[in-house]
C-alpha positions in Angstrom: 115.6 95.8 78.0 117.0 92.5 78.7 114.0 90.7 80.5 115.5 87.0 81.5 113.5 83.2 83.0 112.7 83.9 86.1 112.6 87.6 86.2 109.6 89.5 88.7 108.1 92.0 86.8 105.5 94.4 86.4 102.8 94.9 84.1 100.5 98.1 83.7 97.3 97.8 82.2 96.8 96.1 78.9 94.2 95.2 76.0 93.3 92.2 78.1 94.0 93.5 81.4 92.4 96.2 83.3 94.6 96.4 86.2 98.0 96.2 86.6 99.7 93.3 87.6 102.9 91.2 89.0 104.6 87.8 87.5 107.5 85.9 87.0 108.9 85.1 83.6 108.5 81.1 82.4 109.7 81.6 78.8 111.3 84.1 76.5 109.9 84.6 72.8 111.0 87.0 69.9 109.2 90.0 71.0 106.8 88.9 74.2 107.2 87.1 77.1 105.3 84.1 78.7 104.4 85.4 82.7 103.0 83.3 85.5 100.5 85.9 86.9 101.1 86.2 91.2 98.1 85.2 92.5 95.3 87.8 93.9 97.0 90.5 91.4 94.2 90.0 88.7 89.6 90.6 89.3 88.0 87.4 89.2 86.6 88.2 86.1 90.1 88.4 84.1 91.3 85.4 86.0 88.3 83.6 84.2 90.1 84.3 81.0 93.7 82.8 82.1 92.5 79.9 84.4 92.3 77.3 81.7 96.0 78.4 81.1 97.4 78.2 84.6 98.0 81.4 85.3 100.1 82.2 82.4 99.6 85.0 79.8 101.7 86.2 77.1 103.0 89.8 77.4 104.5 92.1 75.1 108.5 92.6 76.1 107.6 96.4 75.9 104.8 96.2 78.6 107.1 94.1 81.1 108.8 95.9 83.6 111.9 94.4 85.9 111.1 94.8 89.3 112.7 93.6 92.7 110.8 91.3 95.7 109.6 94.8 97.3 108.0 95.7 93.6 110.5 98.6 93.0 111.8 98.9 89.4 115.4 97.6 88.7 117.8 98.6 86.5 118.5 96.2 83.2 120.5 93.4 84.6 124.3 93.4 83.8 126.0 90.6 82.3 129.3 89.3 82.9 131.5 89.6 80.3 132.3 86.0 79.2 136.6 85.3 79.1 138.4 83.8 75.7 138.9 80.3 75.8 142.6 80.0 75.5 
């Protein structure tokens, strides 16, 4: 899947995270993604863990799911073809 900056997705539950949650992309790495966690998505308690980190948690590429503003999962975005320079 081809997850980009600024993408809204979907997480299900994970080692660190008990519930399932929603986010936005901030930066790409190799094989996990940086997400700004929406707020209210997260139990007080696990927010205690990301506070210090402003919202932000790092997230597998395989846990992410692309998701529209309604929450409803999208299809991998399509790229444009890029033209040859003549």
């Amino acid at each position: 899947m081809a997850l980009h900056e600024n993408n809204r997705v979907f997480c299900e539950k994970t080692e660190l995270f008990s519930d399932s949650f929603y986010g936005t992309i901030t930066k790409i790495y190799e094989h996990s993604a940086l997400v700004k966690v929406e707020p209210k998505q997260l139990n007080k308690k696990e927010t205690d863990k990301i506070d210090s980190f402003g919202d932000l948690v790092v997230i597998r590429l395989s846990e992410l799911q692309l998701v529209d503003a309604a929450g409803k999962p999208l299809k991998e975005p399509v790229e444009e073809p890029l033209e040859a320079a003549e």
